[in-house]
C-alpha positions as CSV (number, residue, x, y, z in Angstrom):
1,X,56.2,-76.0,-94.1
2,X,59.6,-75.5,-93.2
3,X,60.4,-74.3,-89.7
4,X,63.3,-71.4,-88.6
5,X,64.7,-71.5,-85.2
6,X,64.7,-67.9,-85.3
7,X,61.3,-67.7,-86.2
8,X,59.4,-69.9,-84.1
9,X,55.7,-71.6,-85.3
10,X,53.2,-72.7,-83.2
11,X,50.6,-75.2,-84.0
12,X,47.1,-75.0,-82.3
13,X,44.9,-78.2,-82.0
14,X,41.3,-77.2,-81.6
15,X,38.7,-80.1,-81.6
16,X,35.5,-78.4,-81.1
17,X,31.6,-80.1,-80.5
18,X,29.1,-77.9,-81.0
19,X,30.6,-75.0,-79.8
20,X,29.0,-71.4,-80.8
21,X,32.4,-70.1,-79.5
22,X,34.2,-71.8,-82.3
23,X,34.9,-68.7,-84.5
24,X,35.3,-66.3,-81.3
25,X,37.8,-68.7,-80.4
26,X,39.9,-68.3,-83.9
27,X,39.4,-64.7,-83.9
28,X,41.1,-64.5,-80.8
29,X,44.3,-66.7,-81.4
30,X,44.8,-64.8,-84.3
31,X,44.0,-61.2,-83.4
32,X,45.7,-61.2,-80.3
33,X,48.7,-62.8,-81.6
34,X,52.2,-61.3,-81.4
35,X,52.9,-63.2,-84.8
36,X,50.0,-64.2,-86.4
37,X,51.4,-65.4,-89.6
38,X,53.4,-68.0,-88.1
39,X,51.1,-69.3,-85.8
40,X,48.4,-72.8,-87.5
41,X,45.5,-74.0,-86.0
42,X,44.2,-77.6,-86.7
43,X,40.4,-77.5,-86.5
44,X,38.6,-80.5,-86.4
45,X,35.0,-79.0,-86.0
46,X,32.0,-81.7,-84.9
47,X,28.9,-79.7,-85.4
48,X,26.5,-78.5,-88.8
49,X,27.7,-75.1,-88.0
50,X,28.5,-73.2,-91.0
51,X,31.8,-72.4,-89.4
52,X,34.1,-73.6,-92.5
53,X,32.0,-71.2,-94.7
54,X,32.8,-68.3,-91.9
55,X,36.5,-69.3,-91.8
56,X,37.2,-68.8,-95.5
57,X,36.0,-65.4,-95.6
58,X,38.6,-64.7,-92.6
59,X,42.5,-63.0,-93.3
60,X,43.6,-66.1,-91.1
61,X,42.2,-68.7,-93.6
62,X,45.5,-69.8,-95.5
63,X,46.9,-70.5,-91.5
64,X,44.3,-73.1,-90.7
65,X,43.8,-76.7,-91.4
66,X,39.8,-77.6,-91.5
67,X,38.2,-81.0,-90.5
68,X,34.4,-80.9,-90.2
69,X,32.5,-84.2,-89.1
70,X,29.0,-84.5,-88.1
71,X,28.8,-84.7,-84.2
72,X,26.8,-88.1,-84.7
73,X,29.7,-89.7,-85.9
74,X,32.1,-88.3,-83.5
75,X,33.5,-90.7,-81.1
76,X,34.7,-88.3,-78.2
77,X,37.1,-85.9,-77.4
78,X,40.3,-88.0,-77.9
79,X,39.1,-89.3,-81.2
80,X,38.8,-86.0,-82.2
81,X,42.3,-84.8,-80.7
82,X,43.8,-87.4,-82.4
83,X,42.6,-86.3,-85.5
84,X,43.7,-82.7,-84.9
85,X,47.3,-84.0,-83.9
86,X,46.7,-85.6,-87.8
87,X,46.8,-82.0,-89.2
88,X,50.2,-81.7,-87.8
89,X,52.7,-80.0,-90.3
90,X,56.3,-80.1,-88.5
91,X,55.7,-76.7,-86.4
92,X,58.2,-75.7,-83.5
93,X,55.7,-75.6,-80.5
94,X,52.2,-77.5,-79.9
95,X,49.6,-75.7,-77.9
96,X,46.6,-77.6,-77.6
97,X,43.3,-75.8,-76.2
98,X,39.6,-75.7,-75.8
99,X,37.5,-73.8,-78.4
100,X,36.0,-71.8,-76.0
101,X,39.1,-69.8,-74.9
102,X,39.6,-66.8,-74.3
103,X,43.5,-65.0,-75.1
104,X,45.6,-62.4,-73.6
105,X,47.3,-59.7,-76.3
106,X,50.6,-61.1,-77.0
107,X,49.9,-65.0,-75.7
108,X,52.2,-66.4,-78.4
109,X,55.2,-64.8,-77.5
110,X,54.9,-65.1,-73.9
111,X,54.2,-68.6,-74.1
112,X,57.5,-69.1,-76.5
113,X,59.4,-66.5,-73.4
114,X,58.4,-69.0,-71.2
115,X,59.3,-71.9,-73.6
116,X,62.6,-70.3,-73.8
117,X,63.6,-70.1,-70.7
118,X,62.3,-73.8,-69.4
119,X,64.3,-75.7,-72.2
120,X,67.5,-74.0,-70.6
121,X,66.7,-76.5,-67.2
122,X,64.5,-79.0,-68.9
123,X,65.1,-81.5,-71.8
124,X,61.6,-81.3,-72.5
125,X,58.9,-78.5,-71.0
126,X,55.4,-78.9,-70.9
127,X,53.1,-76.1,-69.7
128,X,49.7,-77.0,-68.8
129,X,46.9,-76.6,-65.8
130,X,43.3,-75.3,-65.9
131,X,43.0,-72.0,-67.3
132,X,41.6,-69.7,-65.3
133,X,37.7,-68.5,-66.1
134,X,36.2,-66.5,-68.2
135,X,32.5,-65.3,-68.5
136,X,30.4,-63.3,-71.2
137,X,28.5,-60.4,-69.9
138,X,25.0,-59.3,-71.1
139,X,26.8,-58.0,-74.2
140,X,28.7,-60.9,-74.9
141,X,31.6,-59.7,-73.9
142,X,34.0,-61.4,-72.5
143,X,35.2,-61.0,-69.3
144,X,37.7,-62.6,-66.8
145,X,36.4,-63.3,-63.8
146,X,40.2,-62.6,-61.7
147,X,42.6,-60.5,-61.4
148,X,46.6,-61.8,-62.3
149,X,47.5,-63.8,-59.1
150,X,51.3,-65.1,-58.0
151,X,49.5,-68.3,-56.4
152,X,50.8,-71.1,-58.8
153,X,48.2,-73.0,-60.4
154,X,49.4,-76.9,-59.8
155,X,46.8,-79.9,-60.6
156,X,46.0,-82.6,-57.8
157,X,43.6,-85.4,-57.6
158,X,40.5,-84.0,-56.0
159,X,40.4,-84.4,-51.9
160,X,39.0,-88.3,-51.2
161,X,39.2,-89.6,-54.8
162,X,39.6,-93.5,-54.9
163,X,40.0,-95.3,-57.8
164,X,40.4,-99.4,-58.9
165,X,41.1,-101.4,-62.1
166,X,37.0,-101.1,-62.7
167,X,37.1,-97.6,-62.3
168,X,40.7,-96.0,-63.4
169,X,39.3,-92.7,-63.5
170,X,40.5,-90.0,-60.8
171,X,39.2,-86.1,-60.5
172,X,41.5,-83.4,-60.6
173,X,41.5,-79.8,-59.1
174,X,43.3,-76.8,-59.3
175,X,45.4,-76.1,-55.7
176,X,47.2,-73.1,-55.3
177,X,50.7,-72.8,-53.7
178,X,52.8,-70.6,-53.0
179,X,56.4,-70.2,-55.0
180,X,59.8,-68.5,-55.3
181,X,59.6,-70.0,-58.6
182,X,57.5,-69.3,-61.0
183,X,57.0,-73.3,-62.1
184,X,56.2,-76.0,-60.0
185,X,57.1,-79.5,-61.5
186,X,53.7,-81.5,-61.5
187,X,52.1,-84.6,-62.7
188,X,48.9,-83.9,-64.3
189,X,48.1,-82.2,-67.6
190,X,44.7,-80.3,-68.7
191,X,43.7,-81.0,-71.8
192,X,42.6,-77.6,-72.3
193,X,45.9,-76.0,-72.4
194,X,48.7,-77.5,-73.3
195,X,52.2,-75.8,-74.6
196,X,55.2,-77.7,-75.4
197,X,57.7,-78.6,-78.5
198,X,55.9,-79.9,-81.9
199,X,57.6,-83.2,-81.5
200,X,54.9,-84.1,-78.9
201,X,52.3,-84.5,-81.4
202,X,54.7,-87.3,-82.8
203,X,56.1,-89.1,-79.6
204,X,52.7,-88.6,-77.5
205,X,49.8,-89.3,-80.2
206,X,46.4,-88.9,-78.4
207,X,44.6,-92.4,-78.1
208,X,41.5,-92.3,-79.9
209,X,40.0,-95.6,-77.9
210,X,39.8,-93.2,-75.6
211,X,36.5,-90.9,-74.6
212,X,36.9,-88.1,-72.3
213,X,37.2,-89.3,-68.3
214,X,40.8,-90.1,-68.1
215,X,42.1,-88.7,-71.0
216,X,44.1,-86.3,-69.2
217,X,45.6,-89.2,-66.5
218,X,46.5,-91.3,-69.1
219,X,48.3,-88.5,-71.2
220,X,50.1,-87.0,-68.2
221,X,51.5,-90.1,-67.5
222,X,52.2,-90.5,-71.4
223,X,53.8,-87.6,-71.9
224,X,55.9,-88.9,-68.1
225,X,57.2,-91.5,-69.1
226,X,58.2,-90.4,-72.6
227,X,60.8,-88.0,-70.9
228,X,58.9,-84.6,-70.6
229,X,58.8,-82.3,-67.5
230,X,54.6,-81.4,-66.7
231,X,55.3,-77.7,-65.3
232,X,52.4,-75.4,-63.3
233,X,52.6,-71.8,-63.7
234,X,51.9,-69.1,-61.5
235,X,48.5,-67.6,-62.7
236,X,50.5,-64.3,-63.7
237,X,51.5,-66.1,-66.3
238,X,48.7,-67.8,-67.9
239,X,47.9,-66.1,-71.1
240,X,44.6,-67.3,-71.7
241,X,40.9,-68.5,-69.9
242,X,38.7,-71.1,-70.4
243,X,34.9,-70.6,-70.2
244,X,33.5,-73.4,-67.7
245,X,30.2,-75.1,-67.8
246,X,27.8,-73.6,-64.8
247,X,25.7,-74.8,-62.6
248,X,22.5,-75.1,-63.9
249,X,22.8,-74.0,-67.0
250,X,22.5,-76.2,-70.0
251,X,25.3,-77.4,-72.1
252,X,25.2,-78.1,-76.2
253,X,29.0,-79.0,-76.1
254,X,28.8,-82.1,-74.3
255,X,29.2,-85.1,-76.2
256,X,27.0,-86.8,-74.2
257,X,23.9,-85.1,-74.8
258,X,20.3,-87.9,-75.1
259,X,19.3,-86.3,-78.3
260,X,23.0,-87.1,-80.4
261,X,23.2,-90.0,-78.5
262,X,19.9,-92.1,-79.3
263,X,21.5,-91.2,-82.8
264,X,24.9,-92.8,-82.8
265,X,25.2,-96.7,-82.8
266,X,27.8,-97.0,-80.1
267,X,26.5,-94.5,-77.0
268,X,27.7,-93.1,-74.1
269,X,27.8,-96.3,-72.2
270,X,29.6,-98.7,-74.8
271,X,32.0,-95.9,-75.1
272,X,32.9,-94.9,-71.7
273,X,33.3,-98.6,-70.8
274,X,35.9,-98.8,-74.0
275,X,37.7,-95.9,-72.5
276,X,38.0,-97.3,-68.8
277,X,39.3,-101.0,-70.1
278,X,41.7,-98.6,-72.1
279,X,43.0,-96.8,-69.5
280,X,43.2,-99.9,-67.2
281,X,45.6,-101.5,-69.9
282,X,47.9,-98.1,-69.8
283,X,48.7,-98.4,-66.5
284,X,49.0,-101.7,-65.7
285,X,51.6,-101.3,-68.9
286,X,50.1,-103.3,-71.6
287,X,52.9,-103.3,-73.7
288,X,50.3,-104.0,-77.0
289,X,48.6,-100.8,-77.0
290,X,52.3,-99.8,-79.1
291,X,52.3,-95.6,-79.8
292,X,49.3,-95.3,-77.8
293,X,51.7,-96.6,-74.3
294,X,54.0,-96.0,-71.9
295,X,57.0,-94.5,-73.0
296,X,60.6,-95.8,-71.8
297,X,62.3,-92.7,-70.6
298,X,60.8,-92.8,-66.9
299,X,58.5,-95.8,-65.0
300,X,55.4,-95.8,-63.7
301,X,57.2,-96.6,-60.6
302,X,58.9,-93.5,-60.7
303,X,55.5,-91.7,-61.7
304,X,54.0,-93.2,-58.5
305,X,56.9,-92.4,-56.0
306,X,56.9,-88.4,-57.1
307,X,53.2,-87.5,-57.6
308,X,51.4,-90.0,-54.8
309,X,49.2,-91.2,-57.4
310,X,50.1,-95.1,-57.6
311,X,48.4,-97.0,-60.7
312,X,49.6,-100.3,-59.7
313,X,48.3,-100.3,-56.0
314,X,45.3,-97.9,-56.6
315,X,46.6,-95.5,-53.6
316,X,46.5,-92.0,-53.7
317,X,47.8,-89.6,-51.4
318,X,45.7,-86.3,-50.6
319,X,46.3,-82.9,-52.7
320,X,48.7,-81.1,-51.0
321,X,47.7,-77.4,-49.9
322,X,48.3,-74.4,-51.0
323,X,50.6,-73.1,-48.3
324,X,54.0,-71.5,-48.1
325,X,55.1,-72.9,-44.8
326,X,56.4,-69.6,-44.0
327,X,53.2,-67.6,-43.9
328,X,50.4,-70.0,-44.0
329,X,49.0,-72.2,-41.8
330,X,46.4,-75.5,-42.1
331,X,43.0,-75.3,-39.9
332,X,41.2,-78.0,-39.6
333,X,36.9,-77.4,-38.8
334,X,33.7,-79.0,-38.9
335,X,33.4,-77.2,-42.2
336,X,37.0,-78.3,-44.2
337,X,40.5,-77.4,-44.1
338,X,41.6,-74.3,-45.0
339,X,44.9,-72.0,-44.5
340,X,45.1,-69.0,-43.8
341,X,48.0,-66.3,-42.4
342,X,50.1,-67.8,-39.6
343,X,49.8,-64.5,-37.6
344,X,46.0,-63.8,-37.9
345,X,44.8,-65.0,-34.6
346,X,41.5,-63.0,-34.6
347,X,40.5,-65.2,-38.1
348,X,41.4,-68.4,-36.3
349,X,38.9,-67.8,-33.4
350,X,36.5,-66.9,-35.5
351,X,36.8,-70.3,-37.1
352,X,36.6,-71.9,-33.8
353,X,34.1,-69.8,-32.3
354,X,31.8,-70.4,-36.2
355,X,32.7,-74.2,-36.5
356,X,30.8,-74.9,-33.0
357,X,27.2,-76.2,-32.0
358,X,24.7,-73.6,-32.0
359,X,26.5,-70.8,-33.9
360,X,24.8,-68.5,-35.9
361,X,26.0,-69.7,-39.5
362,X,25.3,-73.0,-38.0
363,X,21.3,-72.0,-37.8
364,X,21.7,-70.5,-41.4
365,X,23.9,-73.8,-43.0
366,X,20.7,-76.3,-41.4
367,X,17.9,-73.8,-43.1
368,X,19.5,-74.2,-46.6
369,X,17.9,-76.2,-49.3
370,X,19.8,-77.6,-51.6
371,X,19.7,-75.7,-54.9
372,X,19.5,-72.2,-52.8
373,X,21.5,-69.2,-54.0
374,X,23.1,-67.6,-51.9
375,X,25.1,-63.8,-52.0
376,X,27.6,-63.6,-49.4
377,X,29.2,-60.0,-49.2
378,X,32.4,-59.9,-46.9
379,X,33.5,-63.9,-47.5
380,X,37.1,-63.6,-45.9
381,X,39.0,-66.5,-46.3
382,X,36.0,-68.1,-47.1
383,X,35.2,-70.1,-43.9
384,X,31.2,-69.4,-44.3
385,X,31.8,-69.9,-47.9
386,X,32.6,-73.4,-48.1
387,X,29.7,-74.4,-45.5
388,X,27.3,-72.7,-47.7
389,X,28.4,-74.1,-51.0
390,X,28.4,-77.6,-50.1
391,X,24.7,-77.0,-48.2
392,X,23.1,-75.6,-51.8
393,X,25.5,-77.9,-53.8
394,X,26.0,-77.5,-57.8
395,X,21.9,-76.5,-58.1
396,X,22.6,-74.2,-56.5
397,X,25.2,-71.6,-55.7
398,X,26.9,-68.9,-53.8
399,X,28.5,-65.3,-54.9
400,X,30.8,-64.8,-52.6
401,X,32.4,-61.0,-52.7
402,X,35.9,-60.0,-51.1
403,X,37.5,-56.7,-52.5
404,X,40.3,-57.0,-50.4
405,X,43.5,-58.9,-52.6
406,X,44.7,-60.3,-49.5
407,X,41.7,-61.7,-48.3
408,X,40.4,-62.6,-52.4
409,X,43.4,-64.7,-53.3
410,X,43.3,-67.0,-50.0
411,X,39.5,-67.4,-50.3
412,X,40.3,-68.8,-54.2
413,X,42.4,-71.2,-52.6
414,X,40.0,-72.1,-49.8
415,X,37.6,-72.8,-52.1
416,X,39.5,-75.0,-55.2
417,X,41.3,-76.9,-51.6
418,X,37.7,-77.8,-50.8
419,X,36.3,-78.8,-54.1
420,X,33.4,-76.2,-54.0
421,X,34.5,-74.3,-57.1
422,X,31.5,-75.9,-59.3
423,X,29.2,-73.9,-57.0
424,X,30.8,-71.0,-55.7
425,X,31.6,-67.8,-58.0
426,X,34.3,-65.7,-56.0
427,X,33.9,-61.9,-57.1
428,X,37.0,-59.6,-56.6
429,X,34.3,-56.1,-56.3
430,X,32.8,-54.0,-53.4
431,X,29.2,-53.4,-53.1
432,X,27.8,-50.4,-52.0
433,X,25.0,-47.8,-52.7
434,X,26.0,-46.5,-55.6
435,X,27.8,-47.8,-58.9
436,X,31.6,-46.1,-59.0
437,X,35.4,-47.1,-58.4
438,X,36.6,-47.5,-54.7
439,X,40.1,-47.4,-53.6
440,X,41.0,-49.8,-51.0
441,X,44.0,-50.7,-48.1
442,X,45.4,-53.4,-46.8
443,X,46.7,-52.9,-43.3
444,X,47.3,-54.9,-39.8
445,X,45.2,-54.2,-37.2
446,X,44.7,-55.3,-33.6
447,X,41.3,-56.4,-32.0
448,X,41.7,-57.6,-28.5
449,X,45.1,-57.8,-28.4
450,X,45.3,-60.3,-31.6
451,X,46.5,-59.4,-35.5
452,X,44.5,-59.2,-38.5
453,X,44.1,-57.6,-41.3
454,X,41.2,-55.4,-42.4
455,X,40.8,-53.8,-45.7
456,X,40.4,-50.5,-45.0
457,X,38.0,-48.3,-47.9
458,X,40.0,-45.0,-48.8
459,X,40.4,-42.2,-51.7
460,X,41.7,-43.7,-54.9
461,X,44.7,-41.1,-54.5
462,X,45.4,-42.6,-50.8
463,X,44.7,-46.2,-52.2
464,X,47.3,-49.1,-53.0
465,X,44.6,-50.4,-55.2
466,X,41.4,-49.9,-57.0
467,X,37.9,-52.1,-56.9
468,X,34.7,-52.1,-58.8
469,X,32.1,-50.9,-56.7
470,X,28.6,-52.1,-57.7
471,X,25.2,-52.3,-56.6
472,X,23.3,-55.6,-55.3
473,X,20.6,-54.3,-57.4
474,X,22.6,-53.7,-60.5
475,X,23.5,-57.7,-60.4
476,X,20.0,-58.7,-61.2
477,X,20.1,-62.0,-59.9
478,X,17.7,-64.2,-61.3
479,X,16.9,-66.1,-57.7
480,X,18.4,-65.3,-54.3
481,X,17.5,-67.0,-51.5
482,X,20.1,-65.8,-48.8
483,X,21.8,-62.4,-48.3
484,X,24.1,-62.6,-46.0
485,X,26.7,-59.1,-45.6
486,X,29.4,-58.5,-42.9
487,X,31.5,-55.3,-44.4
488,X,33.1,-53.6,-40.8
489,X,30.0,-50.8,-41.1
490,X,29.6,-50.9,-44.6
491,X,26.5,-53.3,-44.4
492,X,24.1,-50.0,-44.6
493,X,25.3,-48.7,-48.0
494,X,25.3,-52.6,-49.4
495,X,21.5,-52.5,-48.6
496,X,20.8,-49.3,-49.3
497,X,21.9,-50.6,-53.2
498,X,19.7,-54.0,-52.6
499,X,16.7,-52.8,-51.8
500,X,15.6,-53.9,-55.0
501,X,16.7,-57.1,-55.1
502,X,15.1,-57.4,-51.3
503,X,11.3,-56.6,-52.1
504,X,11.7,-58.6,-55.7
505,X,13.7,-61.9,-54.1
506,X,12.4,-61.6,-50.2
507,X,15.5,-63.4,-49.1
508,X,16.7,-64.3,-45.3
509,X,19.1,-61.7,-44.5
510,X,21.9,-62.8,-42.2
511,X,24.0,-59.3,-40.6
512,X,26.5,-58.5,-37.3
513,X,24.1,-57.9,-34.6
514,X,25.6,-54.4,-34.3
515,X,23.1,-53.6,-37.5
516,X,20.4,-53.3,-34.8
517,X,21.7,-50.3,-33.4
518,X,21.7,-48.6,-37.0
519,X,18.0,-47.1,-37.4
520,X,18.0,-47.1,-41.4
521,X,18.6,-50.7,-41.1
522,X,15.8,-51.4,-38.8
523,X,13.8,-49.7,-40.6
524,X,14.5,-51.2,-44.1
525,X,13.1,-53.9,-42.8
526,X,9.8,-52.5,-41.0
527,X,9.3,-50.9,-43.8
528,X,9.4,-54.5,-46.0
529,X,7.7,-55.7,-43.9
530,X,10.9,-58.5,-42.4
531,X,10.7,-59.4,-39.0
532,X,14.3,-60.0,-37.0
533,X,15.7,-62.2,-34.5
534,X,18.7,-62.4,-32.7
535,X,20.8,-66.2,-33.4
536,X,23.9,-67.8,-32.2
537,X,25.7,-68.3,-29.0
538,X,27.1,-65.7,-26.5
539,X,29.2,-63.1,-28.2
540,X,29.1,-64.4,-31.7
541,X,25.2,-63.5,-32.3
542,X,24.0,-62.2,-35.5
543,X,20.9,-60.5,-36.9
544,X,18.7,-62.3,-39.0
545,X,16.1,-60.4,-40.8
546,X,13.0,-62.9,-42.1
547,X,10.3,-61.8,-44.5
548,X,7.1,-62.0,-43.4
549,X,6.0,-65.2,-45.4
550,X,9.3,-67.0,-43.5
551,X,8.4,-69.6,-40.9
552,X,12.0,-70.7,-39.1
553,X,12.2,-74.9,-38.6
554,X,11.8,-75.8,-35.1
């Protein structure tokens, strides 16, 4: 294939395991595609699927490159990238992604904008951090679970990771900043999205000796070394989403799985003890391992003096957070680190006055089983949030709902800083009483003689933007355990819409004490037969309503 500057190709590299959103995948590079024809996708497919057979009655057939291998023979995920970088034909651009992604109309051509306009400041761009997600709805649908945001999405070892030369592996996070620019230079790459000149495929060959734990260190530093600039985007322009594993839920794409791997004469073990010795050797530059090394364009050194993460001394440095020094501001509680707006004293009290012994979230938080679920409506900045998620941990879960864009982008950030995202499902939506559209405002307030802000629900013609308003009911939640709701008066119309969910679920039901002065409230829960008590310490009380079964720990 012969390339034209003026005509740019892209090459995809798709290694899929058992994926039954292989051909959903395909459909969408192709369909959504500014140029279609000029865009080749490298499949190396490890499954019995009769995908191949699908793929050649497809318009797109001619444009991809087809590897099928039994998934007992594969060898892991950078086996099978390295065979998908062997299918390779000379194209301009690599993107390398997951085959369970999800594409915005018109990806290819923002990604080659982008592409553009970096290789006028950089020798050699590279594009890459964790998508954002993507779920399917009861129709298998897809849909992606938030808005565009102008945080930037930049990649950092996970808060407290601590690795050694017998375990080389560190865990990385999205943290979001906030930038003038719309790049942030990094130094960490995600294997599932990946956009940079063709020539990487040739200078940065994935190692196959290696398995899937520290395949993205050891190619970020790779790729380093070798001369090319990692680059963040802002999540505005991300043009595509990745569909994450959930918790609870089981998982056919992982390699790992017992009944493939009481098949396969080297298992999981044998494999990911290869893979640690081989990442070892990388960074302690072991000159032998040839293509599959260090490059010569930057050091390790170097690597270790501009990211914090040192290879030689084992010593990371924390993530740094997502704050723009002039608006944001780090607090530090009993329940994490978080940032919120420099000027919102009523929030910061609130942490103060919820962090302390014998609060009411406090009584909640030590009443939590692990593998609860809980749906908290009104989550802020997302100061209950955390508390919650890491009380029910990845069994379990928390929906936490914020319509307000203000409040919804910091609680994202809140929760990725705190490494909670595995059990937390932020929700950009209003709940009320009935199912409709709700137009919402912004705006600072004073309480007490302090700024906030409060998002203030007004006519979609008087609005600066619109929300999804839905029911609790209309969620069906399979299991909920915990309802907690603090709306500034809306909490009526949420439970008006939950009642439902209340007399299937019989959940605790955590609300401002105000809610006792509202007589539909109180008599909700007569009428379910919940019994209520007031919790918490002077002037920060709140109204728990039990069902009748519930016997509160002493």
């Amino acid at each position: 294939m012969q390339s034209k500057l003026d005509h740019p190709t892209i090459f995809v590299s798709l290694a899929s395991f058992c994926d039954p959103l292989l051909q959903f995948t395909l459909t969408q590079i192709f369909s959504k595609a500014t140029h279609p024809a000029r865009v080749f996708v490298g499949v190396v497919d490890q499954s019995a699927d009769n995908n191949r057979e699908w793929a050649a009655q497809q318009s797109f057939y001619s444009n991809l490159r087809y590897l099928q291998t039994s998934p007992v023979d594969s060898l892991g995920v950078s086996w099978a990238r390295n065979l998908a970088f062997g299918l390779y034909r000379g194209e301009d651009f690599l993107l390398q992604v997951d085959s369970h992604t999800l594409f915005d109309v018109d990806w290819d051509q923002t990604l080659l904008d982008q592409m553009a306009s970096l290789q006028k400041r950089f020798n050699k761009p590279l594009i890459t951090t964790y998508p954002p997600p993507f779920e399917l709805d009861a129709a298998h649908n897809p849909v992606a679970l938030y808005p565009k945001d102008d945080w930037v999405h930049v990649l950092r070892p996970q808060q407290g990771e601590t690795f050694s030369l017998n375990k080389p592996t560190l865990g990385f996070a999205v943290t979001h900043q906030q930038s003038e620019a719309d790049f942030l230079e990094g130094h960490h790459v995600a294997g599932g999205f990946i956009f940079t000149r063709g020539g990487f495929v040739e200078e940065v060959p994935y190692d196959p000796y290696l398995y899937f734990h520290g395949e993205e260190q050891a190619l970020a530093l790779r790729a380093y070394t070798h001369g090319y600039t990692i680059l963040h985007p802002k999540g505005c322009h991300i043009p595509l989403y990745h569909l994450y594993k959930q918790p609870n839920t089981a998982h056919t794409g992982h390699h790992w799985q017992q009944s493939l791997d009481a098949q396969r004469p080297i298992r999981f073990d044998a494999l990911m003890q290869q893979s640690n010795r081989r990442l070892t050797r990388l960074i302690q530059g072991d000159v032998s391992l040839g293509k599959y090394g260090l490059g010569c364009h930057k050091s390790a050194a170097q690597f270790a003096r501009e990211s914090g993460i040192d290879y030689q001394r084992f010593v990371v440095e924390s993530p740094r957070l997502p704050e723009r020094p002039s608006a944001l501001r780090r607090i530090s509680t009993a329940f994490g680190d978080f940032v919120i707006p420099r000027w919102d004293a009523v929030v910061a009290k609130a942490f103060d006055n919820d962090a302390c012994a014998g609060s009411a979230i406090e009584w909640l938080i030590k009443r939590l089983a692990p593998g609860a679920w809980v749906l908290e409506v009104g989550s802020s900045y997302g100061e209950h949030t955390v508390a919650l998620a890491r009380q029910v941990g990845p069994s379990g879960g928390v929906i936490a709902v914020e319509p307000s864009i203000h409040f919804s982008s910091i609680l994202q950030a809140n929760v990725a800083f705190n490494l909670v995202g595995d059990c937390v499902q932020v929700k950009q939506i209003a709940l009320g009483d009935v199912v409709c559209r709700l137009g919402f405002k912004d705006h600072y307030a004073s309480r007490s003689g302090a700024c906030t802000i409060l998002a203030e629900a007004v006519t979609l013609e008087k609005a600066d933007y619109a929300v999804e308003c839905l029911t609790v009911d209309s969620l069906t939640l399979p299991a909920l355990t915990t309802l907690k709701i603090n709306t500034n008066g809306f909490e009526a119309a949420v439970l008006a819409g939950a009642v439902n969910t209340l007399a299937a679920h019989k959940p605790i039901v955590m609300l401002p004490r105000r809610c006792l002065q509202v007589p539909t409230i109180v008599d909700l829960f007569n009428a379910l037969e919940y019994s209520i008590q007031i919790v918490g310490h002077s002037g920060a009380e709140s109204m728990l309503c039990l069902p009748g079964h519930f016997e509160p720990a002493i």
